[in-house]
N, C-alpha and C positions, 0 to 999 in steps of 0.2 A: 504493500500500500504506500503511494507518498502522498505527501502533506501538501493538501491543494487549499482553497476557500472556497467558504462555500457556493452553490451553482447560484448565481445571481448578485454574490456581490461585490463591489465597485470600491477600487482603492482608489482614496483622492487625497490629493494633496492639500493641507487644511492648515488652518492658522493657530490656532489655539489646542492646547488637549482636549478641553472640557468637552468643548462649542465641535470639535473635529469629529470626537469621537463617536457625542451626537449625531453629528449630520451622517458620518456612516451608518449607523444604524437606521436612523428617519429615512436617509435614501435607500435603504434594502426594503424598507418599506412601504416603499412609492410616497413617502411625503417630503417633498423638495422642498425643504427650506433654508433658508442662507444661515452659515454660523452668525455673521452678522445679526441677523434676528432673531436668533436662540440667546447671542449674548446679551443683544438690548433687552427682549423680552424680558430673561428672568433675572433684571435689574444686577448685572455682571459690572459693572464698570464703576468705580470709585478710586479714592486712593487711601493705602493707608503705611504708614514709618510706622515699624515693628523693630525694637533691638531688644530680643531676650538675652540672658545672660546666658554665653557661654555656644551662644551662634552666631552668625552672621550678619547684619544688621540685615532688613526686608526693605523693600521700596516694592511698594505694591499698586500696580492699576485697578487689580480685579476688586467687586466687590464680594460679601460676606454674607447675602440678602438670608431671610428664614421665610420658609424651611429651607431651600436651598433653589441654585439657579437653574438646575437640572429638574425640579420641583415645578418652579413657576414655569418656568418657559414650556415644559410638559404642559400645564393646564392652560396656557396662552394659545396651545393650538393643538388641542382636544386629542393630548397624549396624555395617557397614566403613568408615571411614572416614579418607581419608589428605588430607595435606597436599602440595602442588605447588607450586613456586616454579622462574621463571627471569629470565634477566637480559633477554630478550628479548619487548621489546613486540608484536612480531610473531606470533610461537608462542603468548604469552598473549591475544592477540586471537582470532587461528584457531583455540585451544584452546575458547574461549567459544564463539565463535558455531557450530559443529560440536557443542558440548554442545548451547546452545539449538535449533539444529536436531536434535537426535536427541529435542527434547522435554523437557528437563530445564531446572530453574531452576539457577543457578549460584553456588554461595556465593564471595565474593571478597571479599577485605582491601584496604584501601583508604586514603589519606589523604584526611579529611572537608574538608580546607583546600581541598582543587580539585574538591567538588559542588557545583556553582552553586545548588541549593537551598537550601544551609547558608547564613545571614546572619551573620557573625560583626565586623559594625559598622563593617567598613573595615579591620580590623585583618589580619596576616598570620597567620594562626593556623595552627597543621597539627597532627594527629594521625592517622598514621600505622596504629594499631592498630584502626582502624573496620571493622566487616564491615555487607555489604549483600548483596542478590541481588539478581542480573542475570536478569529474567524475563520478557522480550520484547525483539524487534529489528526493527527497520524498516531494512532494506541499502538502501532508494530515500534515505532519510532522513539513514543513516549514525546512528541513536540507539538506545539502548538502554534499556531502563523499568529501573527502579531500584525495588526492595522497600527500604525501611530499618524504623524504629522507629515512625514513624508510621502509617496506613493510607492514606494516601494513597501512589499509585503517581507515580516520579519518571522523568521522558524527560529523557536525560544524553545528549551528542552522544559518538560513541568519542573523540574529540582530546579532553575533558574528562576518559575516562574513564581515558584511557592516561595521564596528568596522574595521576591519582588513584593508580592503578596501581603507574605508576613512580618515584612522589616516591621522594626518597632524603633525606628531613627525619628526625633523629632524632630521639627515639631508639626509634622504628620503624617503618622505612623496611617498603613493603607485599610489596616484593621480585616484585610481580606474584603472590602468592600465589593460587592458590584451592584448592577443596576437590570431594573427588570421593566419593559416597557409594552403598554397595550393599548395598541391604534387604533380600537376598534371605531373610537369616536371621533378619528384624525380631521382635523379641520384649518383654514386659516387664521390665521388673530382677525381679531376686529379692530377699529380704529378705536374706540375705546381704552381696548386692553393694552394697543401702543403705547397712547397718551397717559395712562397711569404708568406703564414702567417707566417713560421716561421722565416722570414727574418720583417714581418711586426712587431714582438713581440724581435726579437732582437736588432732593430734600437732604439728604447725611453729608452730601459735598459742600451744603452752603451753611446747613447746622448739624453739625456731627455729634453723634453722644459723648463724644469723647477726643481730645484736642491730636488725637495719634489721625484721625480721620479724614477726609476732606480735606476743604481748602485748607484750614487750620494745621493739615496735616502734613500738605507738603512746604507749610511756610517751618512747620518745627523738623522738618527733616533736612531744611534748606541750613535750618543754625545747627542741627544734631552732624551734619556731615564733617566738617570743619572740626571739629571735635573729637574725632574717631583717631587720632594719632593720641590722646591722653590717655585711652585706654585700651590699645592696640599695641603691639609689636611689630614691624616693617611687613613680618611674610602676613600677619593675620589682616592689618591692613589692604596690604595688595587684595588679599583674597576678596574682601570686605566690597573693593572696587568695582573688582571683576563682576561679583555677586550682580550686586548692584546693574551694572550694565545691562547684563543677562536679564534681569526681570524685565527689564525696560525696553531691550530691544527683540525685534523678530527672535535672534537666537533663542531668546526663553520659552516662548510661543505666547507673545501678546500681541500679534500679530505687527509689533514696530510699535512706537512713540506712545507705551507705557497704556495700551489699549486703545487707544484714542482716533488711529487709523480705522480700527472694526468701528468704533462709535461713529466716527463719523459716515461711513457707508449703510451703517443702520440707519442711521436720523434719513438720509435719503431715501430709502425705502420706505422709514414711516413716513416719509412728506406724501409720496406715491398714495400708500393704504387711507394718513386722513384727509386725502387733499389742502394737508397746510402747505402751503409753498414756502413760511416763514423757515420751515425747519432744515431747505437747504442752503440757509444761509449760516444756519448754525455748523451746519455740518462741513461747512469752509470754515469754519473758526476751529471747530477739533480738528479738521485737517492740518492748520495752522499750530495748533498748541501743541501735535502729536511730532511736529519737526520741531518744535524746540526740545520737546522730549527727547527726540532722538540725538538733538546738539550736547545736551546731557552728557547720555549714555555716553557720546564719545569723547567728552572729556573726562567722564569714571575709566572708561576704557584705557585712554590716554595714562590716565595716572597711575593707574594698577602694573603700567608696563615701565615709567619713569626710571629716572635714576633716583628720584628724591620725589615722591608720591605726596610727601604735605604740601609740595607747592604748587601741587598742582587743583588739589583740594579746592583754595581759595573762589578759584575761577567756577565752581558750580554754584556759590551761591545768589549772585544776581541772575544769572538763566531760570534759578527754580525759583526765586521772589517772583522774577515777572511772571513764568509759568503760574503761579498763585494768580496774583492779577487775573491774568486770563480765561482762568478758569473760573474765578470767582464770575465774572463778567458772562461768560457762556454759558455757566450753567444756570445765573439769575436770568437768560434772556428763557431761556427754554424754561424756568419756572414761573415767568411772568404770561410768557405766552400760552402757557398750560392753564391760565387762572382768565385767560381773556377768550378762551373757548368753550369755559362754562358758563 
């Protein structure tokens, strides 16, 4: 026997894990939707400065919405979809291959540090929060084809996958998670359900529960960077940089300029769904703020490779005050305009 996918489905090359992995699955299912709409829908896009002790400092596009974005964006266009986690690698292996035997591709969370296709230089690297699909299996083999972000299809042995599976690296550990989805009631969003996600993802950016969040968040990440040599070492620094970059750019899969490239191709499709035309004006202003993002990224970049990484420091934080500005500004236009269409 070798290890094919399954008859019917389609390896695409996708921007994000989450929204990617989704959309593999929604199109095995004949419901073509853009990750761009799965991320707007299930209010995906925020930002938030995260430094736990004893990681890496976070610089984050994605949002955090509840129950989750795979959640909402499911019931935005009349998909069931839940979340499964157990402690047990056994049940979550037999859970899988009984999916992929009834015919289904399988979405699962996974740490990207134990997929032998990722090159990450020699170094121990893990992140915990990666999703992939699991879409073919070969039992003579004992492997399983792997969908990710790119288009090419990846054969992972199960002892790598359960690896993947069961890290317990924080700070998110995959808990054997996967995802179980039922189209029977597959439909479009309505322009409704546009207009509150986009109103659901501009409420936390301009008043956040807490000052790690939004705008507030990248103004305290803009004075927290600058500060990373008082409690860093030169290599954990570097790292720090590098990190940094990664979340921000395409590399990480935010699809480029810290999310903000998807947002803005979402906002134009919801212009399209509620006939607001105001919304593809906004969606030139995140195209706009997503290249400063990415100016960012390449001075974190820049500096992680330096000979002398604090001096280079300096230079992110007027990019990211004005990125603040900016955002501040774009996201009150789209909560104003939200408030002038009820």
């Amino acid at each position: 026997m070798t290890l094919k996918a399954l008859e019917g489905f389609r390896s695409l090359e996708t921007q994000h894990c989450v929204t990617g992995s989704m959309r593999h699955v929604y199109v095995f299912n004949d419901h073509d939707v853009s990750e761009e709409m799965l991320l707007g829908l299930g209010g995906g896009v925020s930002f938030i400065y995260w430094h736990q002790k004893g990681t890496a400092p976070f610089l984050g596009g994605r949002g955090s919405p509840r129950p989750s974005l795979e959640e909402i964006a499911g019931r935005r266009t009349g998909v069931a979809i839940e979340l499964h986690t157990t402690s047990s690698g056994r049940k979550a292996e037999q859970t899988l291959l009984a999916m992929l035997g009834a015919g289904q591709p399988v979405m699962l969370q996974v740490d990207m540090g134990y997929l032998p296709y990722f090159d990450f230089g020699g170094s121990d690297y893990h992140f915990g929060g990666h999703a992939v699909v699991a879409c073919g299996y070969d039992p003579e083999a004992r492997q399983v084809l792997i969908a990710d972000r790119d288009e090419e299809l990846h054969p992972v042995s199960m002892e790598d996958l359960e690896k993947a599976r069961g890290s317990t690296h924080k700070p998110f550990p995959p808990k054997h998670k996967w995802y179980t989805f039922d189209f029977t009631h597959k439909r479009p969003p309505t322009a409704a359900e546009v207009r509150q996600a986009i109103l659901e993802q501009a409420q936390p950016m301009l008043e956040p529960p807490i000052r790690n969040i939004g705008v507030e968040g990248i103004r305290k990440a803009a004075r927290a960077v600058v500060r990373w040599p008082d409690s860093m070492d030169d290599k954990a620094l570097r790292w720090a940089l590098f990190n940094a970059y990664i979340f921000i750019s395409p590399v990480g899969g935010s699809g480029g300029g810290a999310f903000r490239y998807m947002f803005s191709r979402f906002l134009r499709e919801a212009a399209e769904i509620t006939g607001d035309a105001r919304l593809n004006e906004s969606a030139t202003a995140f195209q706009h703020v997503g290249d400063r993002w990415q100016e960012v990224a390449a001075i974190l970049k820049r500096g992680s490779e330096a000979e002398d990484p604090v001096a280079v420091l300096a230079e992110t934080t007027a990019p990211m005050m004005e990125i603040a500005d900016l955002e501040e500004a774009a996201w009150g236009r789209l909560r104003e305009g939200d408030r002038e269409t009820r």
